[in-house]
FIBA-697600 format. One record per residue (C-alpha): x, y, z; residue in three letters; residue number from 0. Coordinates in nm, 2 decimals. Each point is the difference from the previous one (the first is absolute). Example, Ala and Ser with C-alpha at 12.3 -4.5 7.8 and 13.67 -1.06 7.14 Angstrom:
      u      v      w code pos
   1.23  -0.45   0.78  ALA   0
   0.14   0.34  -0.07  SER   1
***
This chain:
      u      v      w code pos
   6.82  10.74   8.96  UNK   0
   0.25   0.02  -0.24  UNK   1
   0.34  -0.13   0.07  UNK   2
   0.16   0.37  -0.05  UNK   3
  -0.14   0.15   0.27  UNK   4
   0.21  -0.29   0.22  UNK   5
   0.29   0.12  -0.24  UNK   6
  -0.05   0.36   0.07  UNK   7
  -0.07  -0.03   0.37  UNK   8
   0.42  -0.16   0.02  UNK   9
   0.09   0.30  -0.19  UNK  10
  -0.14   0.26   0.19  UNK  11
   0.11  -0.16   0.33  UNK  12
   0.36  -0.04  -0.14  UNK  13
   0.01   0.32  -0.11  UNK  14
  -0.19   0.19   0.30  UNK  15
   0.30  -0.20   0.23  UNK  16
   0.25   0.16  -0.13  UNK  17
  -0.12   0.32   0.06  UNK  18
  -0.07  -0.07   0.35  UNK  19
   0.36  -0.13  -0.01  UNK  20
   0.13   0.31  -0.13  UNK  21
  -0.18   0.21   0.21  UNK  22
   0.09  -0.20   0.36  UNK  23
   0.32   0.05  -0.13  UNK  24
   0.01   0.34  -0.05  UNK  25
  -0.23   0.08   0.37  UNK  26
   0.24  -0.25   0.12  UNK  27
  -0.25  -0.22   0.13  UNK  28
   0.14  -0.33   0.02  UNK  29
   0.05  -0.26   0.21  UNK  30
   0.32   0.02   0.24  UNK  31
   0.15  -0.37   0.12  UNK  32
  -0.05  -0.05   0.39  UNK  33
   0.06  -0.33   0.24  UNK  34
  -0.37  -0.06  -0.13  UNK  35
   0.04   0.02  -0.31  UNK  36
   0.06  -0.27  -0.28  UNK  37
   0.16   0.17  -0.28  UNK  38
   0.34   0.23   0.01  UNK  39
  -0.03   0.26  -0.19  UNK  40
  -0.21   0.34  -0.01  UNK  41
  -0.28  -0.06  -0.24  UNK  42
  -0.30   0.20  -0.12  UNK  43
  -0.31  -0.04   0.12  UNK  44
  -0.42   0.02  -0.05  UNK  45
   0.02  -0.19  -0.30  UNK  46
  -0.29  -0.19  -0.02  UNK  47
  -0.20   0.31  -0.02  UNK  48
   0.01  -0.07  -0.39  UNK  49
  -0.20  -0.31   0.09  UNK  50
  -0.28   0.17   0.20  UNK  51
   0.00   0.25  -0.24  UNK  52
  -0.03  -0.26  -0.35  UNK  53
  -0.19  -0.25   0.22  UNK  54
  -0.30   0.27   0.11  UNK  55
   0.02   0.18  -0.35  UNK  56
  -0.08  -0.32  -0.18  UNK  57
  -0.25  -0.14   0.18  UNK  58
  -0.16   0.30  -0.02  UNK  59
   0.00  -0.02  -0.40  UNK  60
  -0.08  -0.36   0.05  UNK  61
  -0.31   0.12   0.18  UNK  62
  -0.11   0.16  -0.30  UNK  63
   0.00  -0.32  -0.19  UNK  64
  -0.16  -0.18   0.22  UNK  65
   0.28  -0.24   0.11  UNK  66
  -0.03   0.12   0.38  UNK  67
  -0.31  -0.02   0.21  UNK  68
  -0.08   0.32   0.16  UNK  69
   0.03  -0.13   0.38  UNK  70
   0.32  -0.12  -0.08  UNK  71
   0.12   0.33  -0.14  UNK  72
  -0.11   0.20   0.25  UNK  73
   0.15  -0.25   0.26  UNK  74
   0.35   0.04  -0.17  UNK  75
   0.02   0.33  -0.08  UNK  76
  -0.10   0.13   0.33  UNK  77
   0.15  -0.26   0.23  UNK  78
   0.34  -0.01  -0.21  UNK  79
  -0.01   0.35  -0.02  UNK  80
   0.03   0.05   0.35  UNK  81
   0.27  -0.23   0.07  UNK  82
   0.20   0.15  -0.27  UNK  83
  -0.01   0.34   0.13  UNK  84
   0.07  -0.10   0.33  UNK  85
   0.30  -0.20  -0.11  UNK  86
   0.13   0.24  -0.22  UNK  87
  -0.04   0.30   0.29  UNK  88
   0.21  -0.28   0.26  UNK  89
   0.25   0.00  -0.30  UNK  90
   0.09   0.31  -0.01  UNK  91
  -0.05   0.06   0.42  UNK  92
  -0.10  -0.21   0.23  UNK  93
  -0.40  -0.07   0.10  UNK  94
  -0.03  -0.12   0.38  UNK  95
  -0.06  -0.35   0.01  UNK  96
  -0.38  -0.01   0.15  UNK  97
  -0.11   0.26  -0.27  UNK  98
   0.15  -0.24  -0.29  UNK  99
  -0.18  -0.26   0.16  UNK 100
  -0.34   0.24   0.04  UNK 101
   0.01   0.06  -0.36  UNK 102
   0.04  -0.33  -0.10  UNK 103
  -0.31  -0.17   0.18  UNK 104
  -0.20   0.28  -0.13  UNK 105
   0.19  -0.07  -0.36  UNK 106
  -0.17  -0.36   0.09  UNK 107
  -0.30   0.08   0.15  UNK 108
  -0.09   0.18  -0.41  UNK 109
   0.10  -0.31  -0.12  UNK 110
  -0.24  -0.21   0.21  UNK 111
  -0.33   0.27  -0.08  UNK 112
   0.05  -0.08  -0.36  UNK 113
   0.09  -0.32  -0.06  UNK 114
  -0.11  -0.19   0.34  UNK 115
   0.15  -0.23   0.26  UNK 116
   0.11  -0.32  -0.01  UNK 117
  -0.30  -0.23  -0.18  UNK 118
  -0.11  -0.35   0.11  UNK 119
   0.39  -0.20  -0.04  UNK 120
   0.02  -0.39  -0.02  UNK 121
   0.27  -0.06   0.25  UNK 122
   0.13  -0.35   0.00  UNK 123
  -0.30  -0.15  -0.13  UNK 124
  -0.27   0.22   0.29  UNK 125
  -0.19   0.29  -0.16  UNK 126
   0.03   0.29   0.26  UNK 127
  -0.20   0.29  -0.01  UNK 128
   0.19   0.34   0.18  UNK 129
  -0.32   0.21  -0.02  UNK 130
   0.13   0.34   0.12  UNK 131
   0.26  -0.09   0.15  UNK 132
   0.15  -0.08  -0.40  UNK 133
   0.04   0.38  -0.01  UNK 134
   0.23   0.02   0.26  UNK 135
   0.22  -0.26  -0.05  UNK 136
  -0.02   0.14  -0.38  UNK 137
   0.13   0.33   0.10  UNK 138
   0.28  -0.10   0.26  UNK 139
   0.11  -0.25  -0.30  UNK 140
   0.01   0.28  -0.20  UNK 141
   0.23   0.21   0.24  UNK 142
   0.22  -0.33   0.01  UNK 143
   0.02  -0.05  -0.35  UNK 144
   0.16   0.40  -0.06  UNK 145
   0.20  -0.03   0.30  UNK 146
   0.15  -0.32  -0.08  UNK 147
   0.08   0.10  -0.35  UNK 148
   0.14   0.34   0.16  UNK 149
   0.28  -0.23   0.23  UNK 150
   0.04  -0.23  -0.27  UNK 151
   0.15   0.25  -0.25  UNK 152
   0.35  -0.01   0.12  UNK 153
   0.21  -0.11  -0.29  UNK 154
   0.05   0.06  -0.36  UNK 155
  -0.31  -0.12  -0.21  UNK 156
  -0.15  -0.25   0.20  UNK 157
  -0.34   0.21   0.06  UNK 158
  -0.02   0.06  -0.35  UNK 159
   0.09  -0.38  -0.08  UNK 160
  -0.28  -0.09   0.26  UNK 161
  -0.29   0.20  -0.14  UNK 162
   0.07  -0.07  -0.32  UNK 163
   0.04  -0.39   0.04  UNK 164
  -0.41   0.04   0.17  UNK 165
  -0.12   0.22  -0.27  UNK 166
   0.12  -0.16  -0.23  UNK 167
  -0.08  -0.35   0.16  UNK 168
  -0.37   0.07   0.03  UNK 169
  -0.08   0.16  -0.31  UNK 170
   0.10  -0.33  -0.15  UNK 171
  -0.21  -0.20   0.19  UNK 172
  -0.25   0.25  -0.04  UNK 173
   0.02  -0.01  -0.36  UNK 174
  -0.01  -0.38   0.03  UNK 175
  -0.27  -0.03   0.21  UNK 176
  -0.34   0.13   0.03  UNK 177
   0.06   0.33   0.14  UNK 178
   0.19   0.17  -0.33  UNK 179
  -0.14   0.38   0.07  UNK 180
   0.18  -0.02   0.29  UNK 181
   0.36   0.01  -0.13  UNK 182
  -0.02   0.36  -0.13  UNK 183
   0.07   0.17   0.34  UNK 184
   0.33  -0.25   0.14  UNK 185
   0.12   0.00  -0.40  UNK 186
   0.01   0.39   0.02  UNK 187
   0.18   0.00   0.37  UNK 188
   0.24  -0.29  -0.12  UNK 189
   0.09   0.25  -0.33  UNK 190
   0.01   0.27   0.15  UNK 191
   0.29  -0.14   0.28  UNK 192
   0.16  -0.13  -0.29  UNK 193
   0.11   0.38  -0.07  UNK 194
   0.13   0.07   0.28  UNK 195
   0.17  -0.41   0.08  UNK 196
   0.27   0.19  -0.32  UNK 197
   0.16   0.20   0.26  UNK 198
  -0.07  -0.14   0.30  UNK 199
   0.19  -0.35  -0.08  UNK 200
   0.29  -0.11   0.14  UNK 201
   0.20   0.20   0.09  UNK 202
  -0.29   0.29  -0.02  UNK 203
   0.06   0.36  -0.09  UNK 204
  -0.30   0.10   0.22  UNK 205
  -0.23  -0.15   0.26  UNK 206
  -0.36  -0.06  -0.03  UNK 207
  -0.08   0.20   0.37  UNK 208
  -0.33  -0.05   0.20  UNK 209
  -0.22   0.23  -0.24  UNK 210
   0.07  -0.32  -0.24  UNK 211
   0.03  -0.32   0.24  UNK 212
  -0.27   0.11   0.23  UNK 213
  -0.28   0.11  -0.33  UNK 214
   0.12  -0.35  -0.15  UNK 215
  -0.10  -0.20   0.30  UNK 216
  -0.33   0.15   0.03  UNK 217
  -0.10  -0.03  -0.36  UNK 218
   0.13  -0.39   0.05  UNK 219
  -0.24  -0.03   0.31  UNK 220
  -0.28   0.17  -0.17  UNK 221
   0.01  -0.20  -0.32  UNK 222
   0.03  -0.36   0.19  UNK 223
  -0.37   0.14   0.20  UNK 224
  -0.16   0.08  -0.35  UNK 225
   0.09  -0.31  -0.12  UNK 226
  -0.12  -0.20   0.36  UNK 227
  -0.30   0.15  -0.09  UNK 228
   0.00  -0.15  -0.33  UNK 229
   0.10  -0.32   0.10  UNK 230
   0.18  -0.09   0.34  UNK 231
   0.19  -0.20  -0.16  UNK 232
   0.18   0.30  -0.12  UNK 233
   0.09   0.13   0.31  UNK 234
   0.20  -0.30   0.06  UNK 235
   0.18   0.04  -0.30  UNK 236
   0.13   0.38   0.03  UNK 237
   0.11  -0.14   0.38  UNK 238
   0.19  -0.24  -0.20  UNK 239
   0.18   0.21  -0.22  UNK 240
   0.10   0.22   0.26  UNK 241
   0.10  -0.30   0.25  UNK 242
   0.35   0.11   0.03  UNK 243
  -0.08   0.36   0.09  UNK 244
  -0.25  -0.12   0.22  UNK 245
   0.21  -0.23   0.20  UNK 246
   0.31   0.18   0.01  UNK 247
  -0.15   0.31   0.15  UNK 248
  -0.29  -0.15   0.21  UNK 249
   0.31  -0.28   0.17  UNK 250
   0.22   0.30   0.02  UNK 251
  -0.22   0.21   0.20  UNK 252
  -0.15  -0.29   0.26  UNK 253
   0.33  -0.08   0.06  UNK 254
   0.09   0.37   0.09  UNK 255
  -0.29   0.02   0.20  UNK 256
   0.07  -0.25   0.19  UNK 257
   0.31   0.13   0.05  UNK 258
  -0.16   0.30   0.13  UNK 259
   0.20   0.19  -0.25  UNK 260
  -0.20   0.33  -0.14  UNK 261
  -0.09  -0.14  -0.31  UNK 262
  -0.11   0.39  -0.15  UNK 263
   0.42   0.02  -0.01  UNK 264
   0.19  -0.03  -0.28  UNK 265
   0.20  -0.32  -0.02  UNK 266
   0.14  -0.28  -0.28  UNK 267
  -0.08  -0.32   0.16  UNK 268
  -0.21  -0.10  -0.28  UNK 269
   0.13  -0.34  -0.09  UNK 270
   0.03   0.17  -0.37  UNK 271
   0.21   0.29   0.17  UNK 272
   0.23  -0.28   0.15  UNK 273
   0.03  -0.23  -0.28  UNK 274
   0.10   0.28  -0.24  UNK 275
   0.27   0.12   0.26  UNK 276
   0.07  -0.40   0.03  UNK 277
   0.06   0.00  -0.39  UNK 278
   0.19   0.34  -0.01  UNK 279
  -0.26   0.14  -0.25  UNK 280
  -0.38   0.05  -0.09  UNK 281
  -0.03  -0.16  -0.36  UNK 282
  -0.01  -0.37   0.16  UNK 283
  -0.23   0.05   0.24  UNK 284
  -0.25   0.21  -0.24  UNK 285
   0.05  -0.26  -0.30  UNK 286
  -0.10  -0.24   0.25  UNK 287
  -0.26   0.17   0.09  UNK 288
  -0.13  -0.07  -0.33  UNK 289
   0.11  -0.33  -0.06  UNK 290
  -0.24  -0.11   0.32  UNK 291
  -0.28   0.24  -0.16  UNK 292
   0.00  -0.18  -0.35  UNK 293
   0.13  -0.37   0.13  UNK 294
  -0.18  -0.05   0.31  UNK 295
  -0.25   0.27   0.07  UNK 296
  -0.19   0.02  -0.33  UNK 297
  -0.04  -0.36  -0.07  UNK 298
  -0.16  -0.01   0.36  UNK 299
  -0.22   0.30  -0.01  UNK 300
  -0.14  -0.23  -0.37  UNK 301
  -0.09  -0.28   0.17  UNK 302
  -0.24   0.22   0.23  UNK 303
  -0.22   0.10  -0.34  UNK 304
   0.10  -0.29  -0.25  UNK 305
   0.01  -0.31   0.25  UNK 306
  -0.22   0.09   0.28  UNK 307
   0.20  -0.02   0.24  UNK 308
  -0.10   0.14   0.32  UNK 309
   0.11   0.37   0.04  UNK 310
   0.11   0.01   0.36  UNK 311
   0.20  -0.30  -0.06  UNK 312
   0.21   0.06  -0.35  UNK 313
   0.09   0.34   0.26  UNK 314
   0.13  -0.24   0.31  UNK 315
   0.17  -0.20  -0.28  UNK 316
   0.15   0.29  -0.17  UNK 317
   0.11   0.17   0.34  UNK 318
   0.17  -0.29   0.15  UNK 319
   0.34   0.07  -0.22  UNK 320
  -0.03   0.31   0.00  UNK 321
  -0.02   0.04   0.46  UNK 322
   0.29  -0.24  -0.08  UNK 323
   0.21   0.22  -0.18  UNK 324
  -0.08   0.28   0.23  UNK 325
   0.15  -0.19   0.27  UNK 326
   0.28  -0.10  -0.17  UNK 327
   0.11   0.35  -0.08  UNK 328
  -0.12   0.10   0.41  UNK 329
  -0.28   0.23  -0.11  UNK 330
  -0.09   0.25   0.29  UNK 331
   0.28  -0.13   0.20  UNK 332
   0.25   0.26   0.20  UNK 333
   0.22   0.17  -0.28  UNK 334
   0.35  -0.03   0.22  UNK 335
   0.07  -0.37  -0.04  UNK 336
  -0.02  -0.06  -0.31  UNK 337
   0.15   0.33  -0.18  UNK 338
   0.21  -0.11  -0.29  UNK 339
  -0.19  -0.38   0.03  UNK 340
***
């Protein structure tokens, strides 16, 4: 594909977020501070509607030139689809928690008919087969993956920040590697975030809302099962990149659990959501989101494809810091003790 396209697809989300911006502002749909909240000021809303929008136009076009399988396109389109218009009608009311969750096993459950369950993974060193049972773990992973990119999408950029580092991160390898077709789909996701990253970085004139955090994680979910199918290595590699979403929410939310909190309630016990209140604003804590995508997370996820290193291990390895940090920063601990920390 040629580069413009990537070029066109940051235009048009740019330009389609400040419309959105202007129009929350004039409906008045924006955010209002509460005790749950981790920002101070009313802001607009819904804006990473320009990404679903972009993202589902241009994979469409890149359908057309053959750069997008047709399983995969139909996976996307129907699965993100859905997830998007169920975020966006929660952003604008409210969508009772059990039908959310309805939607999104179903969103899933599309996902899984078209492009399978888990495949046969390596898992420190022992080939294991999940038979059918790969199609349910495939499609509860796929629930996790939204919902966790949903709570995770509490401060300024840091969403953005984390799909782009992954998209960006394994379209290089890739392009590096054997698997080169397979870069079209993150490249366009990663570009098309990059839009929308211009106003939603610190400090962000509007929020990226659930129709954008919750189609982002599915599309991240079902592009790490094409490429398991392609190669488990793969696999490993996208749960890599996203090591520091996936730890922060999955530690957040055992710990609530086993607090017997109701974990379906909105909270900021993230150990993000306590390290930005710890540093009095969000730029750190997103920047260094980053920094451990592109210093620690990337060279990592490499040594899976270019060293051989054994999938499930480079992930223990590239987890342990990262539980670390969440504990440093109490993720999922009780909010009250450590306000202002």
């Amino acid at each position: 594909m040629s580069f413009w396209w990537f070029l066109a697809a940051v235009a048009a989300s740019f330009t389609m977020t400040a419309v959105i911006r202007r129009y929350a502002i004039t409906r008045s749909l924006l955010d209002i501070p509460n005790a749950r909240s981790s920002h101070t000021l009313p802001t607009p809303r819904g804006g990473g509607l320009a990404i679903v929008v972009v993202f589902l136009i241009a994979i469409g076009v890149m359908s057309l030139q053959s750069a997008i399988s047709l399983p995969v396109l139909c996976a996307l389109l129907g699965a993100g689809g859905l997830v998007a218009i169920i975020g966006f009608m929660d952003d604008h009311g409210h969508i009772a928690a059990r039908w959310r969750l309805f939607a999104h096993f179903v969103a899933a459950i599309w996902v899984v008919f078209w492009l399978g369950g888990l495949p046969q993974m390596v898992i420190f060193g022992h080939a294991v087969n999940f038979a059918w049972a790969g199609s349910v773990l495939a499609a509860v992973y796929l629930v996790w993956m939204l919902n966790l990119y949903n709570f995770m999408d509490g401060i300024d950029g840091i969403a953005s920040v984390q799909a782009i580092c992954a998209c960006l991160g394994c379209s290089l390898l890739y392009c590096l590697g054997e698997l080169p077709h397979l870069m079209w789909v993150p490249l366009m996701l990663a570009f098309s975030v990059i839009g929308f990253l211009f106003w939603n970085f610190p400090p962000a004139r509007i929020f990226m809302g659930d129709a954008g955090s919750g189609f982002i994680g599915i599309v991240l979910g079902g592009l790490s099962l094409q490429a398991a199918h392609a190669d488990q290595r793969w696999f490993w590699v996208w749960l890599i990149l996203l090591g520091v979403f996936i730890v922060d929410a999955t530690f957040t939310l055992l710990r609530r659990l086993m607090r017997g909190d109701k974990v379906y309630e909105a909270h900021r016990s993230h150990a993000y959501q306590y390290a930005s209140r710890r540093y009095g604003r969000h730029l750190p804590v997103t920047l260094g989101v980053l920094f451990i995508n592109v210093c620690w997370l990337l060279p990592l996820a490499a040594s899976v494809i270019y060293m051989d290193i054994d999938g499930a291990s480079a992930t223990l390895i590239a987890y342990i810091p990262l539980l670390a940090i969440a504990i440093k920063y109490h993720a999922g601990a009780s909010e009250a003790p450590f306000q202002g920390a």
